[in-house]
N, C-alpha and C positions, 0 to 999 in steps of 0.2 A: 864771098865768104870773108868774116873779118879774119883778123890776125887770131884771137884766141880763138876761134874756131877750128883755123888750122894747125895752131898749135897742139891743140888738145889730140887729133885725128893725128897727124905727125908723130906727137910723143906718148897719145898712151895706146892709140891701137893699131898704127903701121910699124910700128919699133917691136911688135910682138909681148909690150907688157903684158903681164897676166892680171886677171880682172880680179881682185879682191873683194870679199864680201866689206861693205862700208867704205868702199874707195871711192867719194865722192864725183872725184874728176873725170876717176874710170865708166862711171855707172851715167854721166852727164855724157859723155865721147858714145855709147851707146845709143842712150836715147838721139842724140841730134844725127847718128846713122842712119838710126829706123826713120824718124819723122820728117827729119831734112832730106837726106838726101835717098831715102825710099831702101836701102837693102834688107836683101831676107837675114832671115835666122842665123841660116847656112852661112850666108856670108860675113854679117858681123862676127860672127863664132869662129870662123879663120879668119879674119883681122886681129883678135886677139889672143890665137890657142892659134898659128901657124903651124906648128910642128903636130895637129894632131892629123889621126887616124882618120879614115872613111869610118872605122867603124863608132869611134871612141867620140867622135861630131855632134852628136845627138844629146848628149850629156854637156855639151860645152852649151850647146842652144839652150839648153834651160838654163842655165848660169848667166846667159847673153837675157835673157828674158826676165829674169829674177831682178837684174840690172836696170832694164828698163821698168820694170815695175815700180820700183825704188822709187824712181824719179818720179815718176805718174804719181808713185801716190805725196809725194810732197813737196810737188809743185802744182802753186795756188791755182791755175790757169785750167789745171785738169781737172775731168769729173770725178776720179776718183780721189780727190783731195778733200783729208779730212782738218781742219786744224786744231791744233791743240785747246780743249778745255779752259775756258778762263778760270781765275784762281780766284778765291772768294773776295780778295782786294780788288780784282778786275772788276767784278760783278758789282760790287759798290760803289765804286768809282763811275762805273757807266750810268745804276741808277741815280748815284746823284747829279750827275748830267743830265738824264735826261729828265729830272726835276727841277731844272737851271740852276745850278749849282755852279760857280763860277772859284774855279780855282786860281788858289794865290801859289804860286812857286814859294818856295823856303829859304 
């Protein structure tokens, strides 16, 4: 495992931080739980929500999950990955390329 691998495991989800909706780092420490190193739900969801409940668990899993969603969906490598819309300069840009259009920087 590299260093920021262990870092990120170490400081956002063995230290008990709580997983923030948009907390990039957090939702990245999730995903490389499930995909890397294989644990369930359950488990990710007490790596991060330590102090909860048997009962109160199940609600943490869908947050743990929501998390990994995040990631999946915008990261290029997965199928669920959409990317953003080119912007109508993009669109013109590319067909004049692909009309040989040979750009001069400014």
């Amino acid at each position: 495992m590299d260093q920021r691998g262990k870092w990120l495991l170490k400081e956002k989800a063995a230290s008990g931080r709580k997983l923030a909706l948009g907390d990039k780092v957090a939702d990245y420490a999730v995903w490389l739980l499930k995909e890397r190193d294989g644990l369930s739900w359950h488990q990710i969801a007490y790596r991060f929500f330590p102090a909860a409940t048997e009962e109160k668990i199940e609600a943490f899993e869908s947050r743990v999950r929501r998390a990994y969603g995040r990631v999946e969906r915008n990261h290029p490598g997965s199928k669920q990955f959409k990317p953003k819309p080119l912007s109508e300069e993009d669109k013109l840009l590319l067909q004049a390329v692909t009309y040989g259009a040979i750009l001069i920087p400014s």
